[in-house]
C-alpha positions in Angstrom: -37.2 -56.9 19.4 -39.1 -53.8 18.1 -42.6 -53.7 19.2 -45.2 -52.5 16.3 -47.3 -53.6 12.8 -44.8 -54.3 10.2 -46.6 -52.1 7.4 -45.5 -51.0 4.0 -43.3 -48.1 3.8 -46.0 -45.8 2.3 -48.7 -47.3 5.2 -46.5 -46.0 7.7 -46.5 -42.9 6.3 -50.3 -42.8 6.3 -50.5 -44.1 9.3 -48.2 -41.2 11.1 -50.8 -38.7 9.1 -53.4 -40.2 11.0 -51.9 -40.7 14.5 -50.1 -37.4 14.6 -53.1 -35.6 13.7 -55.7 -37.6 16.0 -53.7 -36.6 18.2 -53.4 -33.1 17.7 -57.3 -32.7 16.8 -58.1 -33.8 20.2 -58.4 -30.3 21.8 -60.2 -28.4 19.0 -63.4 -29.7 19.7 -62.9 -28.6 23.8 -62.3 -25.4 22.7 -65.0 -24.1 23.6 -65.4 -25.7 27.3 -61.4 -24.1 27.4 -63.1 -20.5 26.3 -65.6 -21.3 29.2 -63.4 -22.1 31.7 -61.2 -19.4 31.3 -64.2 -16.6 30.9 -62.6 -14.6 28.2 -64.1 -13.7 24.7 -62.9 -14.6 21.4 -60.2 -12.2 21.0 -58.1 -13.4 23.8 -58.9 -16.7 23.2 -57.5 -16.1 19.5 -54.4 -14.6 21.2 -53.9 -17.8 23.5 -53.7 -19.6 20.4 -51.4 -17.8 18.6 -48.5 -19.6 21.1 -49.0 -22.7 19.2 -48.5 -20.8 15.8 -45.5 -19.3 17.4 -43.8 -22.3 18.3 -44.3 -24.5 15.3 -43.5 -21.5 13.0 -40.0 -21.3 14.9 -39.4 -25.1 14.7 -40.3 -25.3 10.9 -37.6 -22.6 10.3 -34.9 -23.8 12.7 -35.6 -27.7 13.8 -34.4 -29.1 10.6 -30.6 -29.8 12.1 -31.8 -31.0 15.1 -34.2 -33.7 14.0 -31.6 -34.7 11.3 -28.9 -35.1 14.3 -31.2 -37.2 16.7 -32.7 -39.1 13.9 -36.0 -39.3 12.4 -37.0 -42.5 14.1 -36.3 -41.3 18.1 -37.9 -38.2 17.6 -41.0 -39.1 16.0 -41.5 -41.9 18.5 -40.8 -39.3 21.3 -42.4 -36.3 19.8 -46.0 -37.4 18.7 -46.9 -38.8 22.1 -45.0 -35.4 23.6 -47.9 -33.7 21.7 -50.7 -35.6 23.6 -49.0 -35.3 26.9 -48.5 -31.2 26.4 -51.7 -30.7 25.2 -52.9 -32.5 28.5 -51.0 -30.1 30.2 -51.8 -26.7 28.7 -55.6 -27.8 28.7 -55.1 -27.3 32.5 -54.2 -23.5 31.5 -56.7 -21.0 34.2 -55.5 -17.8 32.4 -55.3 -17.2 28.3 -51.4 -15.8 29.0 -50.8 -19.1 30.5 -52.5 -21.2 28.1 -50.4 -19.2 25.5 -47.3 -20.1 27.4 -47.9 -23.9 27.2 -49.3 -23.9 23.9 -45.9 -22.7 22.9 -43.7 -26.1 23.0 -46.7 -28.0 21.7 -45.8 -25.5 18.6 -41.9 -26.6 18.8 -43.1 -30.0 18.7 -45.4 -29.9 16.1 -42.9 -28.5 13.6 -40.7 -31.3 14.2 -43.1 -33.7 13.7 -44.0 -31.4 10.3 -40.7 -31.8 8.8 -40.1 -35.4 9.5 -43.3 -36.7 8.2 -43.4 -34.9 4.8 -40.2 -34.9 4.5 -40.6 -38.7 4.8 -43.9 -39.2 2.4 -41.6 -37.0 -0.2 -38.7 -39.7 0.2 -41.1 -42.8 0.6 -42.8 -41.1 -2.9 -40.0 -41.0 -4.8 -38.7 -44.7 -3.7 -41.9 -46.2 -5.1 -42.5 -44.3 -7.7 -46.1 -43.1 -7.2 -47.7 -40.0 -5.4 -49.0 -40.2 -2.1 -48.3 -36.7 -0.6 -52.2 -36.0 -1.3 -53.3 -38.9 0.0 -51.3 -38.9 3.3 -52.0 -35.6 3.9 -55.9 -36.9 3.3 -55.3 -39.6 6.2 -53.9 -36.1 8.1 -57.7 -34.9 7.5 -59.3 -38.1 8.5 -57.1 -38.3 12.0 -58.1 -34.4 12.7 -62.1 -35.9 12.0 -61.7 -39.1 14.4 -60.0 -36.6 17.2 -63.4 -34.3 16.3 -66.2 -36.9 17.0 -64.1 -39.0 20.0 -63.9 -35.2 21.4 -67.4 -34.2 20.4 -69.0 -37.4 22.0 -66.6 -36.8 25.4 -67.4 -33.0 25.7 -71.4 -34.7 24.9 -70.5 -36.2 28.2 -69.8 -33.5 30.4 -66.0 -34.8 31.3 -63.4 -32.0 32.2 -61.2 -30.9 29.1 -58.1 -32.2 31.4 -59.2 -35.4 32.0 -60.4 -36.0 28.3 -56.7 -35.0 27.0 -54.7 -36.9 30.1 -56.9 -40.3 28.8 -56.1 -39.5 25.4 -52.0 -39.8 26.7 -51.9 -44.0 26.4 -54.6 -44.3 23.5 -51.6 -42.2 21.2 -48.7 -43.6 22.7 -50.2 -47.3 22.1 -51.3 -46.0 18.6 -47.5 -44.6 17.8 -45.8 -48.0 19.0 -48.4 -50.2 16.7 -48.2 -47.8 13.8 -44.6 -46.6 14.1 -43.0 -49.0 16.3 -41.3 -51.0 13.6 -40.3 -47.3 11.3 -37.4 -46.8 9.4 -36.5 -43.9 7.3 -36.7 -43.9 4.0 -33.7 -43.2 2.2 -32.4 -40.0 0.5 -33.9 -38.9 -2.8 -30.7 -39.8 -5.3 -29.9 -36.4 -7.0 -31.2 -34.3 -4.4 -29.2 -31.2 -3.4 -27.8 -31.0 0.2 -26.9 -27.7 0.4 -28.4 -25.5 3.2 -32.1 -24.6 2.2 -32.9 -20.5 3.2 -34.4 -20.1 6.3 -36.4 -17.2 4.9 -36.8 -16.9 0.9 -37.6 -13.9 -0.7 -41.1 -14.1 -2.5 -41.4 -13.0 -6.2 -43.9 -11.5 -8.2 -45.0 -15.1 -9.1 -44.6 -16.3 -5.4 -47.0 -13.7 -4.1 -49.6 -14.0 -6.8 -49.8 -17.9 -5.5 -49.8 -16.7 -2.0 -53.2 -15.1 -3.4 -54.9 -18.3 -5.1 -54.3 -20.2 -1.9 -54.6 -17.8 0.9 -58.5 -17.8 1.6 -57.8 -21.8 1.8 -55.4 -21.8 4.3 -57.4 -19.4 6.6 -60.3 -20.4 6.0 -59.4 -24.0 7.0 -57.6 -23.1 10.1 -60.7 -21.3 11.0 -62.6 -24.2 10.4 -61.0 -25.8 12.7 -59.9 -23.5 15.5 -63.9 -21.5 15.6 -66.2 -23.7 13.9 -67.3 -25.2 17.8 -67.4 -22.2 19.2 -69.2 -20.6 16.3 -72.1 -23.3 16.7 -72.4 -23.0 20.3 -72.5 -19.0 20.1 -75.0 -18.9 17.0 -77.6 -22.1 17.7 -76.4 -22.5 21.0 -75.4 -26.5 20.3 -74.9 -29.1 22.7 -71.1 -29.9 22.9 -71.5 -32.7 21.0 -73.1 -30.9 17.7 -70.4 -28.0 18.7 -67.6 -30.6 18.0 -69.3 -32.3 15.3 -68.5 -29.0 13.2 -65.3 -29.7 13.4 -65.4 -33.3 12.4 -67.5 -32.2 9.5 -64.5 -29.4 8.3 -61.7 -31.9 8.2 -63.9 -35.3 6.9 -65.1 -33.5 4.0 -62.0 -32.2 3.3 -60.2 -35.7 3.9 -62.6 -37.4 1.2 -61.9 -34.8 -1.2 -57.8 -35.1 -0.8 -58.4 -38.8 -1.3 -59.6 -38.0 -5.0 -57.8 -34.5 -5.7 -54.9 -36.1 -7.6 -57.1 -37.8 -10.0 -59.1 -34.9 -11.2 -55.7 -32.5 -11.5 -54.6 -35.5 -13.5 -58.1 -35.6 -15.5 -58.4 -31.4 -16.1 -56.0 -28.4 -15.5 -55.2 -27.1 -12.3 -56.3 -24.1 -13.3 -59.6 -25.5 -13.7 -59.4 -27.5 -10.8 -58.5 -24.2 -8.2 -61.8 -22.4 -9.9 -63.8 -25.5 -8.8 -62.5 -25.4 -5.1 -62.2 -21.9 -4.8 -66.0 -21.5 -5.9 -67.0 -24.4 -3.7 -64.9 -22.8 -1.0 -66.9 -19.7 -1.3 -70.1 -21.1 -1.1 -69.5 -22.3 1.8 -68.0 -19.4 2.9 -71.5 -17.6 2.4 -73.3 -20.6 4.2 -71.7 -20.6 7.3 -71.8 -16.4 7.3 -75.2 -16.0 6.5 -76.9 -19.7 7.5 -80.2 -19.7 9.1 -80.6 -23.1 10.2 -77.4 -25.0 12.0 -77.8 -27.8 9.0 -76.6 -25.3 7.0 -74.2 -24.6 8.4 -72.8 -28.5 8.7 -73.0 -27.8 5.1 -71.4 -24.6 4.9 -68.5 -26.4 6.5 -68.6 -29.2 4.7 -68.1 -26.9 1.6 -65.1 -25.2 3.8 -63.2 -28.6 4.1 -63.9 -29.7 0.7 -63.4 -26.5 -1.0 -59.8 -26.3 1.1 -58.1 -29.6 0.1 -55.9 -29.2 -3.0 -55.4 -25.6 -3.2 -51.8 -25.2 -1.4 -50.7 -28.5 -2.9 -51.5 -26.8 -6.8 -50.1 -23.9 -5.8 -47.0 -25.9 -4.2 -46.5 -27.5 -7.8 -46.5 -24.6 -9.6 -44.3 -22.8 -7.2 -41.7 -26.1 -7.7 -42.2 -25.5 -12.0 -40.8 -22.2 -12.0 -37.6 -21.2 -13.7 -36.9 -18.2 -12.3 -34.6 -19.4 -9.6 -34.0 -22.9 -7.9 -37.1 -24.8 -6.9 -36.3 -24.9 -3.5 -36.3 -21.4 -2.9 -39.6 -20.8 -4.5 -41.2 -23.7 -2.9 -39.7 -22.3 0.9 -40.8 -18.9 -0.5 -44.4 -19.8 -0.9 -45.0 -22.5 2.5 -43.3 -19.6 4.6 -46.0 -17.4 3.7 -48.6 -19.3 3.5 -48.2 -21.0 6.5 -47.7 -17.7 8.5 -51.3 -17.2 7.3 -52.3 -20.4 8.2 -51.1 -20.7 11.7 -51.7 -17.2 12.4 -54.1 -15.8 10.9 -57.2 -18.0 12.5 -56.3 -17.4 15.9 -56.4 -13.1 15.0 -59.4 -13.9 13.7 -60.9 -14.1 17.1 -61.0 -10.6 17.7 -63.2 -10.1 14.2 -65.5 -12.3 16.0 -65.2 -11.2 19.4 -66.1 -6.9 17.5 -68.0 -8.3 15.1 -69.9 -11.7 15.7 -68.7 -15.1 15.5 -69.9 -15.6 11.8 -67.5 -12.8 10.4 -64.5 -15.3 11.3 -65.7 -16.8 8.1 -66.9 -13.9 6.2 -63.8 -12.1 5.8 -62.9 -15.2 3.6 -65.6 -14.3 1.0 -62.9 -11.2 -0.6 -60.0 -14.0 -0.1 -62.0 -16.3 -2.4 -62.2 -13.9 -4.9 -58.6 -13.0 -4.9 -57.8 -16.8 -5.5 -60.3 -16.7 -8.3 -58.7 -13.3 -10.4 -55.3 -14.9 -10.0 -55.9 -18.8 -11.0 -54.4 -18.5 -13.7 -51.1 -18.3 -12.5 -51.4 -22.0 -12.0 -51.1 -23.3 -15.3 -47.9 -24.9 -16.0 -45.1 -24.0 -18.0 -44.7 -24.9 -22.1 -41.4 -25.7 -21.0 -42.3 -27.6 -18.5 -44.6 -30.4 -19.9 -45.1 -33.9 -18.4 -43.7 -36.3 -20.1 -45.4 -39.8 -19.7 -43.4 -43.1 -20.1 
């Protein structure tokens, strides 16, 4: 007898979102107490972090086989409460170079658990007949902001980051035997290829110019996430619970607004719908670089998550429309680049703020914004391509 909620094939799939990413949004708002306890600036904090990036950006290019030969079910059930317990363990880091070194399976892991989620909300999609890769990837947002204010009032409380992330072990793996306990896999999409996808696509023209419309999204989000605490603590000197709370306010806003993002691309064009973000994105760029009071910077960030949210999915789309070459390819093409910018670009950013103060993580978006707004237009779909509506 399986132990778990028997849920809806698409719940499940919201449900992983959330648990995977409470789970992995546990240590960002210790980040800073981590910083303290190590005594090292920004920069080789930034480094540290980059041995997460490392490791998931190997297991998204090479895990594929292996989680297709042990099955989807085993490893998720093993692999999301893995997470908690090596988080636990590299929060117990003394040096960055060590913290680094255990940061870099909690990479391996989260790829796997990368590829077997989406991959499954993709399946689970097609099998009912209605999107939900927005939506799921909004419950993804909405895990990241419980993990932020669970974290924000714990740190509030002055318990060690190791303790924090040890107790956090059972909460995850009860929450992954409820949610997930009863999972199955969805089936194959009928008609799919199953020929070996590239493990590194060669971007076009086209490619790169989407690279540009999502890029300042993607970093800026990830440094939302990874310096938003720290940047509150350094610049208005917050308690550890308003340091945290920044990083609750980055992934909730952006949550809510992936909740409603596939209505409005429905309602206008995705063209129009980029220009919103990416102007909303650089307002609150500007808020959190030049903000005089720490309110505005909540909002700032609140801008940042908001601003973030549908960006790499248009940009996905319109990578998947081309005709230039199978979609697959462009579609690898364009997450293997953006993603190198998302995992590692925030952590470099640590040594802009380390140089150059704490606010100029975010400031070096401001140019990124504009790119993404002089090359929108690459967005609109193709004549040849039109919807067709039953």
């Amino acid at each position: 007898m399986r132990f778990g909620l028997s849920l809806p094939p698409h719940i499940k799939v919201f449900g992983a979102f959330f648990v995977y990413s409470f789970c992995m949004g546990s240590i960002f708002p210790r980040l800073p107490d981590i910083q303290d306890a190590m005594n090292v600036g920004e920069g080789a904090l930034g480094l540290a972090l980059i041995g997460s990036a490392l490791g998931t950006l190997i297991s998204l290019t090479f895990a594929g086989h292996f989680v297709e030969a042990i099955g989807y079910r085993r490893v998720l059930l093993v692999a999301i409460p893995l997470l908690s317990a090596l988080y636990a363990l590299a929060s117990w880091a003394s040096t960055p170079l060590a913290f680094f070194l255990l940061l870099v399976p909690v990479g391996l892991t989260i790829g796997c658990i990368e590829i077997i989620i989406n991959v499954e909300a993709d399946r689970v999609e097609h099998a009912i007949g209605r999107r939900i890769m927005s939506r799921a990837h909004a419950f993804w947002s909405l895990g990241f902001f419980a993990a932020g204010m669970v974290g924000s009032f714990i740190a509030q409380t002055g318990l060690e980051v190791h303790v924090h992330l040890m107790l956090m072990i059972p909460v995850v793996i009860l929450a992954t035997l409820l949610v997930l306990g009863q999972f199955q896999p969805a089936a194959h999409r009928a008609g799919t290829s199953t020929d070996e996808p590239p493990r590194f696509a060669r971007p076009t023209l086209t490619i790169m110019a989407l690279v540009a419309v999502c890029l300042s999204a993607m970093l800026m989000e990830g440094a939302g996430l990874d310096w938003s605490a720290i940047y509150m603590r350094n610049i208005f000197g917050a308690e550890p619970f308003w340091a945290g709370l920044a990083v609750a306010t980055v992934a909730g806003s952006q949550g809510v607004a992936r909740f409603f993002a596939d209505g409005f691309v429905e309602r206008y064009s995705p063209v129009m719908v980029a220009r919103v973000l990416l102007t909303v994105l650089g307002a609150g760029v500007l808020l959190a670089f030049f903000a005089p009071y720490a309110w505005v910077a909540y909002l700032g960030f609140a801008l940042i998550g908001a601003g973030s949210s549908a960006l790499f999915p248009l940009a996905m789309s319109a990578a998947a429309q081309q005709t230039d070459r199978p979609a697959a390819i462009n579609v690898a093409a364009l997450a293997q680049f953006s993603f190198t910018a998302f995992l590692l670009g925030p952590p470099l950013l640590g040594y802009i703020g380390e140089h150059f103060g704490i606010q100029w993580v975010f400031g070096v978006g401001f140019p990124l914004v504009l790119l993404g707004l002089a090359t929108a237009h690459v967005l609109a779909p193709r004549p040849q391509m039109r919807e067709v509506t039953p």
